[in-house]
C-alpha positions in Angstrom: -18.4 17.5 -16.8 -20.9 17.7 -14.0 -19.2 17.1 -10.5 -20.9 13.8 -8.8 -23.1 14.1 -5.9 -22.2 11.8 -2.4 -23.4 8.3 -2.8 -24.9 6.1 0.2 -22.8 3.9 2.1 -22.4 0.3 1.4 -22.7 -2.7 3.2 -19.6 -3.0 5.5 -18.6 -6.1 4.4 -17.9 -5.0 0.4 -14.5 -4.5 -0.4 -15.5 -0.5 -1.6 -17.6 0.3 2.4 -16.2 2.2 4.6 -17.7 4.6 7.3 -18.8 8.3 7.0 -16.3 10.5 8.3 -15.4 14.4 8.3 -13.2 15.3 5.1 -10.8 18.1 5.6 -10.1 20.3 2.6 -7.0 19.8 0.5 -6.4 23.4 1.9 -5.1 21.7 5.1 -3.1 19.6 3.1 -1.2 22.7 2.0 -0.5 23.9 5.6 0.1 20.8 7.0 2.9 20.1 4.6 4.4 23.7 4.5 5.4 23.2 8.7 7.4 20.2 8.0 10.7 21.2 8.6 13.1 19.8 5.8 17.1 19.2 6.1 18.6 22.1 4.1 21.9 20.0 4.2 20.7 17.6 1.4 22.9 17.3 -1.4 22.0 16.4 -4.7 24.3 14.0 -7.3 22.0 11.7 -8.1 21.7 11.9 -11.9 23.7 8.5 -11.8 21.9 6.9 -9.6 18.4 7.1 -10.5 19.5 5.2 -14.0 21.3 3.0 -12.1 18.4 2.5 -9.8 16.5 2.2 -13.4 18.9 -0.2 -15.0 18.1 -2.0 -12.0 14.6 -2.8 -12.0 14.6 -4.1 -15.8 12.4 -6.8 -16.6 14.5 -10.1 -16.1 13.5 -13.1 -18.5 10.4 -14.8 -18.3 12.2 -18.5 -17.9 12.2 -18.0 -14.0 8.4 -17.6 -13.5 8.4 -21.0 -15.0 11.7 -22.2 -13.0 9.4 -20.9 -10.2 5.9 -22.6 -10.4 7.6 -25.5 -11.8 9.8 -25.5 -7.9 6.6 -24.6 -6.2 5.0 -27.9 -7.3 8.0 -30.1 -6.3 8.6 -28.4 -2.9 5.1 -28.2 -1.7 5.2 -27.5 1.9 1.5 -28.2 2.7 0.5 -31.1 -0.2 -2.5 -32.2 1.7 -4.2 -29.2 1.0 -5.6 -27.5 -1.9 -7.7 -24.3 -1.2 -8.4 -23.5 -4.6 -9.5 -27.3 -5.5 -11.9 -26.8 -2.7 -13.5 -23.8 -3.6 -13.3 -25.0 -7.8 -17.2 -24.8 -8.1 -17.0 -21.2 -7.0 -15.8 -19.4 -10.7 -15.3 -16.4 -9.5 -12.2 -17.4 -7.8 -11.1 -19.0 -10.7 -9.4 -21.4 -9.3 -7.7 -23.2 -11.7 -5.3 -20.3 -12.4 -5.7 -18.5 -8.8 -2.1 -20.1 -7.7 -0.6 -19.3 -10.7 -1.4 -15.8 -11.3 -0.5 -15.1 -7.5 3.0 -16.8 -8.7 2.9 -14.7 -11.2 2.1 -11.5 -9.4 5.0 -12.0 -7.0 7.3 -12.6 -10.5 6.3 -9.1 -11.4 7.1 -7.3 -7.9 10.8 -6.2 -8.7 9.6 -4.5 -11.7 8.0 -2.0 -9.7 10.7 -1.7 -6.8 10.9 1.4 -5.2 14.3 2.8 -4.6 15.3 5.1 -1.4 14.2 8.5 -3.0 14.1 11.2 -0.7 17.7 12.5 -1.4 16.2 13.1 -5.1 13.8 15.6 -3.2 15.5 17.9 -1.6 12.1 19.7 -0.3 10.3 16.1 0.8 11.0 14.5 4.1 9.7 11.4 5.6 7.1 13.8 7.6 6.4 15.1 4.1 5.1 12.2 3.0 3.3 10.8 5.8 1.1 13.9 5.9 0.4 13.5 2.1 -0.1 9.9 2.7 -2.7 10.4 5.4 -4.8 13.1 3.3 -4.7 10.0 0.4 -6.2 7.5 2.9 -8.7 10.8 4.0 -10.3 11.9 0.6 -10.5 8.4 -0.8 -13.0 7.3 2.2 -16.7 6.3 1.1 -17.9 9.7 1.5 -16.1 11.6 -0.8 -15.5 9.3 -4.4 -16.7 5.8 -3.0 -13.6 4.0 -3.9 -12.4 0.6 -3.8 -9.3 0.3 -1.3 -7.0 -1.3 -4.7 -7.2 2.5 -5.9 -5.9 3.6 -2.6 -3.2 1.5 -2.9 -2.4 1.7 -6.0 -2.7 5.4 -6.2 0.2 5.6 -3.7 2.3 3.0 -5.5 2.1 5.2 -8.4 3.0 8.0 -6.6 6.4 6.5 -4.7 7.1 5.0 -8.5 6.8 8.8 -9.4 9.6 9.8 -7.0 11.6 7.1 -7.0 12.0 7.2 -10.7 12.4 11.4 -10.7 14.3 14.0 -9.1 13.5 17.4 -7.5 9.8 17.4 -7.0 8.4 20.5 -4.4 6.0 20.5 -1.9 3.8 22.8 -4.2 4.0 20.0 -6.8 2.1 17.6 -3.8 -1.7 17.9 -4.5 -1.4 17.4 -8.2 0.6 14.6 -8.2 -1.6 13.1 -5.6 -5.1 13.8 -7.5 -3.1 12.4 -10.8 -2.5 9.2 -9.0 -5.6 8.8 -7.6 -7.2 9.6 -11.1 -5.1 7.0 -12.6 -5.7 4.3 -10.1 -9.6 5.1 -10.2 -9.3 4.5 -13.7 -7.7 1.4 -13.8 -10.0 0.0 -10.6 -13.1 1.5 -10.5 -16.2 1.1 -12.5 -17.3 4.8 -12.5 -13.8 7.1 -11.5 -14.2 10.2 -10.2 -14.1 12.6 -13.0 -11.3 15.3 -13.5 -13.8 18.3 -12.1 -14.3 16.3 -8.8 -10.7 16.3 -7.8 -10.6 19.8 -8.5 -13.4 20.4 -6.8 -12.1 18.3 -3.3 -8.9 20.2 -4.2 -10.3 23.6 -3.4 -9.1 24.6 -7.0 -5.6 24.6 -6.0 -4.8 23.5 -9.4 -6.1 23.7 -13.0 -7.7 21.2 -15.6 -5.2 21.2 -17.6 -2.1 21.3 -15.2 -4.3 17.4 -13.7 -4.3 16.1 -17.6 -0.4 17.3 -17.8 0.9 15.5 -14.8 -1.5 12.1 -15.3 0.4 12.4 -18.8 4.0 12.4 -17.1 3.2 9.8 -14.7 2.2 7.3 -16.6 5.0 8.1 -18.9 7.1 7.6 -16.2 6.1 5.2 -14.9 6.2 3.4 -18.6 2.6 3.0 -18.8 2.8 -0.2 -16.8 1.0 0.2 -13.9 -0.9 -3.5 -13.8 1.1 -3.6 -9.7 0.8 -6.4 -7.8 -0.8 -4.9 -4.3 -0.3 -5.7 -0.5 -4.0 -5.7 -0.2 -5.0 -8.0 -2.8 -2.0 -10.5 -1.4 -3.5 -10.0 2.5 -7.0 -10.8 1.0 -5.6 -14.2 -0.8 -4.0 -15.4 2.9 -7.0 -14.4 4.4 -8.6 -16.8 2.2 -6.5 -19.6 1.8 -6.6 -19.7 5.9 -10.1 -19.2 6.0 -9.7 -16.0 8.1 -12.6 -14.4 10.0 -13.3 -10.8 8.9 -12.3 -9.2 11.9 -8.7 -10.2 11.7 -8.6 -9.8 8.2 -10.1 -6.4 9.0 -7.1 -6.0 11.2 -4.2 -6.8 9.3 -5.6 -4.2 6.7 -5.2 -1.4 9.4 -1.8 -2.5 10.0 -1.1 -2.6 6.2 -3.0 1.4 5.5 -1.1 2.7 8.5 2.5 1.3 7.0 1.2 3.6 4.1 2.4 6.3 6.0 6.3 5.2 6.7 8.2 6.1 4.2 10.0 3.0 5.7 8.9 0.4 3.9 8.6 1.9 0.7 11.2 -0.8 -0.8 9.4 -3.8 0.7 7.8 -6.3 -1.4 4.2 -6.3 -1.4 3.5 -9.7 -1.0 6.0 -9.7 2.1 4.8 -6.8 3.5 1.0 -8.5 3.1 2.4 -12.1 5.0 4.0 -9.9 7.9 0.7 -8.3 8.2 -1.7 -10.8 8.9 0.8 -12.6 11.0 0.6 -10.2 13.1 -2.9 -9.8 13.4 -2.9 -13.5 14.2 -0.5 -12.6 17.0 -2.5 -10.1 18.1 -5.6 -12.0 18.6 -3.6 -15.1 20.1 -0.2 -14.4 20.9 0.7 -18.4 20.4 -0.5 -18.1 16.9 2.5 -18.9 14.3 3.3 -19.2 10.9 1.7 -22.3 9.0 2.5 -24.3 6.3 -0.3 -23.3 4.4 0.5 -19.8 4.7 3.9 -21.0 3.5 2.6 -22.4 0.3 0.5 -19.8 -0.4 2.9 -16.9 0.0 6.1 -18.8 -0.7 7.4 -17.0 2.4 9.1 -19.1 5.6 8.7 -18.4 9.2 12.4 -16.8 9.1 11.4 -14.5 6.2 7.8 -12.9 7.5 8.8 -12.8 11.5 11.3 -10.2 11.2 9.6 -7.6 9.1 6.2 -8.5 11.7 8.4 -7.3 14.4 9.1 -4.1 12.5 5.1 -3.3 11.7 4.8 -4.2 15.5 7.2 -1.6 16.4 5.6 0.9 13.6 2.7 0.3 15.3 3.8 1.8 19.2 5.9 4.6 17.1 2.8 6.0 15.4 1.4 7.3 18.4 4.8 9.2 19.0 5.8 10.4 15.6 2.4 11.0 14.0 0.4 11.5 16.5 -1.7 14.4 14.5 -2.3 12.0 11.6 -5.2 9.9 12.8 -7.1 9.4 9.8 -6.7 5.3 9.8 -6.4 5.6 13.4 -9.9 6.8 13.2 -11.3 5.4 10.4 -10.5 1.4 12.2 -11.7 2.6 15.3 -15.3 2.4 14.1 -17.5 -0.3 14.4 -18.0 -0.8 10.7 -14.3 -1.8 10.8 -15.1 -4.2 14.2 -13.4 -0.8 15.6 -9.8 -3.4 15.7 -7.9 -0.3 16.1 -8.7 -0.8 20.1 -7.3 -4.1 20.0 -4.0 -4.3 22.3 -0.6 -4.5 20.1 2.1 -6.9 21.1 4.2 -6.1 23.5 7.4 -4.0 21.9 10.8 -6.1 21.4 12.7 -2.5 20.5 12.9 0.6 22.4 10.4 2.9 21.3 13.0 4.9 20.6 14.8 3.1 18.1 14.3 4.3 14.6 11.5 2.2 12.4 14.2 0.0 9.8 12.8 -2.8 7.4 15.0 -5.7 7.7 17.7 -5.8 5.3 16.6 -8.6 3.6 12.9 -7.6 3.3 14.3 -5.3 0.9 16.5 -6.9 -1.2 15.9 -7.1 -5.0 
């Protein structure tokens, strides 16, 4: 396999543009990770609880998707409006099903919960996995593979599935189970993924051919082969929509959603939740009167009282990044250019915690 040469940037609007920036060699992933200090104190028993955690997350049966749309219609909150009846002509939103298969998409989120993991990992720490996560958001930019932000997001899905559902990974075990995720995500989302030689070759050769085939093998195995996630992004994208959202503050709701990649947090959150809290609080930011509608109601099937709290939280995330992670400035960078309406200079909200308080998804953002 030939390794691919760089590609020319895309129009900024695309889903797949983003702007050129400096890519640091997995090398630096390797040092960066190796000065986090990890808790020595850790005990492991957790044998148990990962099957539990398993037994969990079974597929329930398919009768409440059905209970569910079948509620939806009778307890429409906004009946007056009909985004996708308005945009029917347009067939690429296919708009007859687009309400359903969102339904269904948020039927499908506790299949793919992720449980609190770290005390399987002994050798991982929250700092752990904000580096790694920052290096994932790095090397997928435009000038490196060209990818489409899903395969980001997916890629690190896969990867807290990974954990969640194993037990004593190492830090030297990092970079391939990254490039494995990414080259399954790329896969599944992109029209031309980046072949098996190119992440070896953005790797600096830190790991063989054959050791990338073995661990995409034992992922997706896994992971049960099912990797069809619903994705924050692609829920963000439907409210945008459905509201009829200018780019900009969809644009920054997305940088608040790729920096919560980083906090290990809100790993348990649903996606779709963690999408609504989002781009209320890019409304917020841009008009601090702005609240939740009922259109975004109907369209997310979230309340006021369930997205508010968990806003609050990425609000707070927000003013703690600066503190915690200050070295890991990759998004912070990236949405400060102008090809992202550089919304990383926009002001946040005023903080309702101390700064610092520890960052804690509400309890019931989290429930399964």
């Amino acid at each position: 396999e030939a390794k691919r040469g760089k590609k020319q940037a895309i129009v900024p609007d695309d889903d797949s543009s983003e702007p050129k920036a400096k890519r640091p060699a997995f090398t630096d992933l390797t040092k960066a990770i190796s000065n986090v200090v990890i808790d020595s104190t850790k005990k492991l028993s957790l044998t148990n609880d990962i099957r539990r955690a398993n037994r969990r997350s079974k597929t329930q049966s398919d009768n409440s998707l059905s209970e569910e749309l079948k509620s939806a219609d009778e307890n429409d909150p906004c009946p007056a409006y009909d985004y996708d009846a308005e945009s029917g002509p347009d067939i690429a939103n296919v708009s007859e099903f687009a309400f359903d298969i969102f339904k269904y998409y948020r039927s499908r989120e506790k299949h793919f919960h992720v449980f609190d993991y770290l005390p399987q990992h002994p050798q991982l720490n929250k700092q752990t996995r904000a580096v790694l996560a920052d290096w994932m958001v790095e090397v997928r930019i435009q000038e490196t593979f060209e990818l489409n932000h899903e395969t980001l997001y997916m890629a690190v899905k896969i990867l807290d599935l990974y954990l969640s559902k194993t037990e004593g990974v190492v830090k030297e075990d990092l970079q391939v189970l990254a490039s494995a995720a990414f080259f399954i995500s790329s896969k599944f989302e992109e029209r031309s993924p980046p072949l098996i030689d190119d992440f070896m070759y953005v790797c600096d050769e830190q790991f063989t051919r054959q050791q990338m085939i073995q661990t995409e093998m034992k992922m997706l195995d896994v992971v049960n082969y099912d990797i069809g996630f619903p994705l924050s992004y692609r829920y963000v994208r439907r409210y945008a929509r459905v509201t009829k959202t200018d780019m900009p503050k969809l644009t920054l709701a997305r940088y608040i959603l790729e920096t919560s990649l980083m906090f290990y947090e809100f790993v348990e959150v649903p996606e779709s939740l963690m999408a609504a809290a989002a781009i209320l609080l890019a409304f917020k930011m841009h008009n601090e009167e702005a609240t939740w509608t009922p259109v975004l109601h109907k369209y997310s099937g979230y309340k006021a009282e369930d997205v508010e709290p968990l806003m609050w939280e990425l609000n707070h995330m927000m003013h703690k990044r600066r503190l915690i992670y200050d070295r890991l400035e990759t998004v912070l960078s990236k949405y400060s250019h102008e090809v992202f309406f550089s919304v990383a200079s926009i002001p946040l909200l005023p903080n309702v915690y101390a700064l610092d308080r520890a960052i804690q998804a509400p309890r019931t953002a989290t429930a399964v």
